[in-house]
Structures are given as C-alpha cells and as structure tokens.
C-alpha positions in Angstrom: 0.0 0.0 0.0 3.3 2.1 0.5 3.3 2.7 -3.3 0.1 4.1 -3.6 0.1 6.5 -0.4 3.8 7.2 -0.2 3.5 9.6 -3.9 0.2 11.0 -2.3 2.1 11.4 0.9 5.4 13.3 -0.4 2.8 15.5 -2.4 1.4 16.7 0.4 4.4 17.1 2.3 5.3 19.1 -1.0 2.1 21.3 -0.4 2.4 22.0 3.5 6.0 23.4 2.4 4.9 25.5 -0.7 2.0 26.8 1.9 4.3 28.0 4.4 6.2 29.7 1.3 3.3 31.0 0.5 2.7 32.7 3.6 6.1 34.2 3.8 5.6 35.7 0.6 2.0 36.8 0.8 1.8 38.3 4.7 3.4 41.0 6.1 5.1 40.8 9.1 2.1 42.4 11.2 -0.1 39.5 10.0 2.0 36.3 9.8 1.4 35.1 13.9 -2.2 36.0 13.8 -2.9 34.0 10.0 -0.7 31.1 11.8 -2.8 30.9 14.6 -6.1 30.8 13.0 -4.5 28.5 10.0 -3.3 26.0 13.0 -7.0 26.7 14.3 -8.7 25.7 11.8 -6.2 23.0 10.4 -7.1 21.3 13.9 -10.8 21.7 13.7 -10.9 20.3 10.3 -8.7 16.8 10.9 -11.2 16.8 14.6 -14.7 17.1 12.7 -13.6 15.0 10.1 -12.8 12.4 12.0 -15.3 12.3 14.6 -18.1 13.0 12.2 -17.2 10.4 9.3 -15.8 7.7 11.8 -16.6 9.0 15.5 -19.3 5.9 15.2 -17.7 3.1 13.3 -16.9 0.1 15.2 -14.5 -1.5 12.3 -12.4 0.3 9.8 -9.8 -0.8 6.9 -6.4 0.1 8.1 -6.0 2.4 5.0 -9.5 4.0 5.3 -9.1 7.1 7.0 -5.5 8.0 5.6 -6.9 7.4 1.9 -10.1 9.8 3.1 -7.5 12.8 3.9 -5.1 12.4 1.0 -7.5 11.4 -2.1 -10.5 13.5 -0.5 -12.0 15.1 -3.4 -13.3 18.8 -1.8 -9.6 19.1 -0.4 -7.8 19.1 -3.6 -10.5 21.2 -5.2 -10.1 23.5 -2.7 -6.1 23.0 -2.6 -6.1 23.7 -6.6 -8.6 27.1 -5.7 -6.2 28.5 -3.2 -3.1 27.8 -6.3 -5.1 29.4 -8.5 -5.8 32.4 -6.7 -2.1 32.6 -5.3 -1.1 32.8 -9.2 -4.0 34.7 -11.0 -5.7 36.4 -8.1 -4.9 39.7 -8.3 -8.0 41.6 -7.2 -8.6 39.0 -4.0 -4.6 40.4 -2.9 -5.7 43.2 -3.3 -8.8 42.9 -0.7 -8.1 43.8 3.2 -8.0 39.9 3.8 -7.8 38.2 0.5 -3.8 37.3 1.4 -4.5 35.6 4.7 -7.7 34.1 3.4 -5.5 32.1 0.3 -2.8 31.2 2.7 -4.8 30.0 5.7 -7.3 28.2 2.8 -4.0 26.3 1.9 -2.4 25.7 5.3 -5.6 24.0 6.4 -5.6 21.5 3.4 -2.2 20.7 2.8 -1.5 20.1 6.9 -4.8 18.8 7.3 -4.1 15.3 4.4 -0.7 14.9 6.5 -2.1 15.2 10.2 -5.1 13.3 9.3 -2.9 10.5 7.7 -0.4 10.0 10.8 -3.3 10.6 13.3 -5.1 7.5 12.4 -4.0 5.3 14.5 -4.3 6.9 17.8 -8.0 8.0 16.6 -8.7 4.5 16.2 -7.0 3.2 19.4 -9.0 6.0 21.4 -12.2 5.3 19.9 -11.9 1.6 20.2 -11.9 1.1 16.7 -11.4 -2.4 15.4 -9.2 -2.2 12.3 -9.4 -4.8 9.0 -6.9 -5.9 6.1 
C-alpha cells in the first residue's frame, strides 16, 4: 500500500512546504502570527470534525480508510487547486483587506490537514476503540 500513499504522501508534504512559502511571501510581518494561529486553528478543527463526524461511530475500519479519506479527499484538492489558483491569478482578491490571509490560511488547512489526518489514524482509532481490517 506504501506505493500508492507514499506519492500521495510526499505531495502533500510538498504542499504543507509551498503553503508556508506562501505565507512568507503573501503576509506582512504584522499578519503572519495571527494568519498562523487561525491557520493552526482551523487545520485542527478540520482533521477533529472530520474524524469524529465520518468515523466518530464506526466500530470497524480498513487500516488504509481514514489515511486514503485525507489524502485522495476530493473537496480538499478542489479547494487545494482554488487557493493555487488564486495565489497565481488572483490579483484583485490580494488586493482585498484579507484576501492574502484568506488564500494562505485556505492552503495551510488542506495541505496540513491530508498529513495530520494520515499520521493521526491510528491513535483516533485506538482512542475510539476502533477495530481495524486488512
């Protein structure tokens, strides 16, 4: 299963990088702790209602389930590919009072969202009691 998730994996390692690039080149330095803290926030929230609302009552899961959920997860990568595109062609949403922290904290969330979510798995499971299947 390692060469199926491990390309998907070092993609999104390869996002959560370009997003913190991002940031450095999008926020000034008056709005870069405050963008972090609500991107962190909300990166959080996200992986927590995800999990507990898809799986929170599941009793028995595939072992890959939840890791294939964040990193294939079809709304994340459209919303991924929005934040790109508006980093790139944007202009007129950088030039709004919070367009710039609204594109990076849009793509912080995603990208560290697919890798928490996929490394967080396990300990979900164990918490919740979750019975796991090959």
């Amino acid at each position: 299963m390692g060469w199926i998730l491990g390309p998907i994996l070092i993609f999104w390692i390869i996002a959560a990088g370009f997003s913190i690039y991002m940031g450095s080149t999008l926020l000034n330095d008056y709005q870069i702790f405050q963008a972090y803290m609500i991107a962190i926030a909300t990166t959080i929230s996200y992986v927590l209602l995800n999990l507990i609302i898809r799986y929170g009552n599941k009793k028995e899961l595939w072992i890959f389930e939840i890791p294939f959920f964040f990193m294939t997860n079809k709304i994340s990568l459209l919303l991924f590919g929005v934040s790109i595109f508006f980093y790139i062609w944007g202009d007129d949403l950088k030039n709004q009072e919070y367009g710039n922290e609204l594109i990076f904290i849009l793509n912080f969330t995603i990208a560290f969202s697919a890798i928490i979510g996929t490394f967080c798995n396990e300990t979900f499971m164990r918490v919740r009691k979750i019975k796991r299947t090959h």
